[in-house]
C-alpha positions, 0 to 999 in steps of 0.5 A: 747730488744722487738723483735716480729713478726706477729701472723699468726693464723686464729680463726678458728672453733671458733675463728674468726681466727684472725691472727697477728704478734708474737714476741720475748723479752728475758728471761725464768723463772724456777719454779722447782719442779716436781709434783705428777701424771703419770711418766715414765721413761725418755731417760736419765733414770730419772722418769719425770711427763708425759704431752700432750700438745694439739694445733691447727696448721694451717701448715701441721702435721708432721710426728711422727719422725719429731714430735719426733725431736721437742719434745726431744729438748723441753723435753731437757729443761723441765726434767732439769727445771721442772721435766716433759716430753711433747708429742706434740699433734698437731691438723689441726684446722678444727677438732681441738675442736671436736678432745680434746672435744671427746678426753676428754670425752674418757679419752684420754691422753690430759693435756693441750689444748685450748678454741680456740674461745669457753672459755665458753662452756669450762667451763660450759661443764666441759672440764676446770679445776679450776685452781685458786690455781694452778696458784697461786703456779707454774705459778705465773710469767705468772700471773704476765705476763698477769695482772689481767685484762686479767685475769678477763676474764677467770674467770667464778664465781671467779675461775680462768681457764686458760690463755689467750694468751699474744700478742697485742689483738685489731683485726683490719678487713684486706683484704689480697691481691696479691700485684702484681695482684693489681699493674699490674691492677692499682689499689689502694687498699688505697682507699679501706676502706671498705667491700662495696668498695671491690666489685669493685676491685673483678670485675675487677680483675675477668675481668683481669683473668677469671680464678682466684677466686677473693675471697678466704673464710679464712677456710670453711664456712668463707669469713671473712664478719663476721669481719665486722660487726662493733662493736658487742659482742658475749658475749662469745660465739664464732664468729660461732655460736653467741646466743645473742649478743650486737651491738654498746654501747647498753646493750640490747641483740638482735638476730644478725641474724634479723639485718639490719648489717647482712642481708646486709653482706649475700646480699654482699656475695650472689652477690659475689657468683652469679657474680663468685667473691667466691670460690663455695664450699666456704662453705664446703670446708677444704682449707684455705686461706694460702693453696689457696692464696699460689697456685696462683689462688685467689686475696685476703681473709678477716681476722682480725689482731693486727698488722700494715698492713706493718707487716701483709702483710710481715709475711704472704708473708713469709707463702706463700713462697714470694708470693707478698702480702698487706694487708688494714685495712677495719674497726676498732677494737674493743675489748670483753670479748671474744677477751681476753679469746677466746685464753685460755690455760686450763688444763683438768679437768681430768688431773692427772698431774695438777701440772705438767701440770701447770708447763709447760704451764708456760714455754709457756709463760715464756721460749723463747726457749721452745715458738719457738720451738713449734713454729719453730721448730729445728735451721738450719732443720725447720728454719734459724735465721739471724740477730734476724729474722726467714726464712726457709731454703733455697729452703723451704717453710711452706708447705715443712720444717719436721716442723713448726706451725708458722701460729699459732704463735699467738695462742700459750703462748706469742709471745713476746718471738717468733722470728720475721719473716723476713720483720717485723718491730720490731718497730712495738709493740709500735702501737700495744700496742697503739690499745689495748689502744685505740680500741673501748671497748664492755660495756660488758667488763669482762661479761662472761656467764654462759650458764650451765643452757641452755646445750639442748637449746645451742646444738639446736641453734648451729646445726641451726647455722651451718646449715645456717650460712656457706651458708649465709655468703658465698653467695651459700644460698639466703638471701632473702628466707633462713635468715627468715627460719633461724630466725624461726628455731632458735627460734624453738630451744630455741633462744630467752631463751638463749637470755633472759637468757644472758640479766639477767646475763647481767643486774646483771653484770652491777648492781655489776659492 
């Protein structure tokens, strides 16, 4: 039976956090077999391949004992069907690519983790292993899960390296908002259908209550403009720090920065920011959008989501403890490359439990019960099930349960097989399949850019990147003045070799494709 719920992760850091709704099917796949690499000895006595699984989590971390609950109940299931033990590794997703990329480079214990919105510079830094043959021998039903289209994007040079997550893919730019805000001011955020008509609503709820924030970012340096920028493809590079990207259905590489579609965006957020419609600190802050909208002092944030509004606004009243929210549809979806592989599950290149490793990223996408509960966590402590749905328990919340990651219930395996949340609609999934069928698709689909060549040019453009994109785009820097400094800056840093670089790759891509 197709049951499913909305997939509730930000793509954050790199990402483009984009949330949605996750569900759940049946069935569970047991590939067996334990493989060679580092054992310990097991609660139960037995010898079992030590694996750590590292993923972003946009709820609270738990404590270690609360952790240690979770991780016995999947471990239960993991020693009997592939002969390994798991440690969880959650990771806050503000520090979470930083944390596995010097984690990695110190040797630390990390088996399995996730691209999250920087597939590429996976690859070309050497973080991902090539795991062409390991797929292939124990995690065949995932392979077939997914399909080999969805699996082109994660090849870099014919190898395979990693996964991306199963959920319905096409992200649609949504304003979330507060329902009952929105009804006592009257307004009808139905004839809201763009960023541009957004501004009005944002005055005049500032006007009704002076003391709220109209706007609220998604997380620092982000208020969710980025989603609006129409039909452009970073050409794999995340949505943070795009080095060259195309716009509409041209193939011609172009600076996203000198554009008309981005000075108008920062001219949004400038005015949003002089008429005290945005948080101030936008830029900088670590509070994200569930956190603020969740105290009750903002009116709504910019995301994007695969879901029908109707089930974007449902799950995500639930993350906020019931806090009335809606949810309107402010542009179209469009899909990339970089849509597909943004969310890759890998396994560390310097893993030594690959086989291990493999086995059990298999179960993420094939075990119902071991995906909720790194999702949910334990039945009756963490979460209550009634009916086919997920609610915490009473008198709890996200912000109170010992345990829960169900704001990265997209960002996880496959969400197919996750419980849905209360006030979803399991009818749903046939529009979501539909938007996958039907969004508007980049030229450049299947392209992927070996930027292994261009490792100092990269790290001087994304230090330039990260120094004027957050203020631009969330207003506290002026457009007018700054985006010039920023375009020469850029190409001080080697800007335009990247951007060369890409439209050859590019141009042999489309030849042999």
């Amino acid at each position: 039976m197709k049951k499913k719920k909305l997939l509730c992760g930000i793509l954050a850091a790199a990402m483009a956090v984009s949330l949605g709704a996750c569900g759940q099917g049946g069935g569970d796949a047991d590939n067996g077999g334990s493989g060679s690499g580092t054992e310990a000895q097991g609660a139960s006595g037995g010898s079992y391949d030590q694996v750590t699984y590292a993923y972003a989590t946009f709820n609270n971390i738990p404590t270690e004992e609360d952790l240690d609950t979770v991780e016995e109940a999947i471990n239960v299931i993991t020693r009997e069907k592939i002969g390994v033990e798991v440690t969880l590794k959650p990771i806050s997703i503000g520090d979470y690519s930083s944390t596995v990329s010097l984690g990695l480079q110190a040797a630390e214990k990390i088996d399995i983790f996730e691209s999250l919105g920087d597939f590429n510079n996976c690859v070309s830094t050497g973080m991902a292993a090539d795991i062409t043959e390991l797929a292939e021998t124990y995690a065949s039903d995932t392979k077939n899960l997914i399909g080999q289209e969805w699996l082109d994007a994660c090849t870099s040079e014919g190898k395979l390296y990693g996964f991306p997550t199963y959920k319905p893919i096409a992200l649609t730019p949504m304003v979330i908002y507060r329902q009952d805000i929105a009804d006592e001011l009257g307004i009808d955020m139905g004839q809201v259908t763009s960023v541009e008509e957004l501004t009005p609503v944002l005055k005049q709820v500032k006007e009704a209550h002076p003391d709220m924030i109209p706007m609220a970012p998604v997380q620092a340096g982000d208020l969710g403009l980025n989603r609006t920028f129409g039909q452009y493809d970073t050409l794999t590079d995340d949505m943070y720090t795009p080095a060259g990207v195309l716009l509409g259905g041209d193939m011609t590489v172009v600076d996203l920065f000198s554009s008309d579609v981005f000075a108008e965006k920062c001219r949004i957020a400038r005015e949003w920011y002089n008429e005290g419609l945005v948080m101030k600190d936008a830029a900088t802050t670590t509070s994200m959008a569930a956190e603020l909208m969740s105290s009750g002092n903002y009116f709504c944030y910019m995301a994007a989501y695969s879901y029908p509004e109707e089930d974007t606004a449902a799950s995500l009243s639930v993350q906020s403890g019931g806090l009335p929210t809606g949810a309107r549809m402010i542009g179209d979806a469009y899909l990339t490359t970089g849509d597909i592989n943004a969310l890759t599950w890998m396994v560390a290149s310097n893993t030594d439990v690959p086989e291990a490793a493999m086995k059990f990223l298999n179960l993420t996408y094939t075990d119902a019960d071991v995906i909720n509960l790194l999702i949910n966590g334990v039945e009756g402590r963490d979460y209550v099930l009634q009916d086919g749905y997920v609610s915490y328990p009473e008198g709890q919340d996200a912000s109170t349960v010992p345990y829960t990651a169900q704001l990265s219930c997209g960002t996880l395996g496959n969400f197919f097989l996750m419980y849905p949340n209360v006030g979803t609609n399991k009818e749903s999934l046939d529009w979501e399949l539909e938007q996958n069928k039907t969004a508007a698709t980049s030229p450049a689909m299947g392209f992927t850019f070996d930027s292994s060549s261009l490792k100092t040019q990269y790290t001087a453009v994304n230090n330039v990147i990260n120094q004027y994109l957050p203020g631009l785009m969330c207003g506290s820097l002026d457009p007018e003045t700054e985006i010039p400094k920023f375009v020469e800056a850029l190409n001080d840093a080697g800007y335009q070799e990247i951007i060369s670089a890409k439209q050859e790759q590019l141009d042999s891509w489309k030849e042999a494709n």
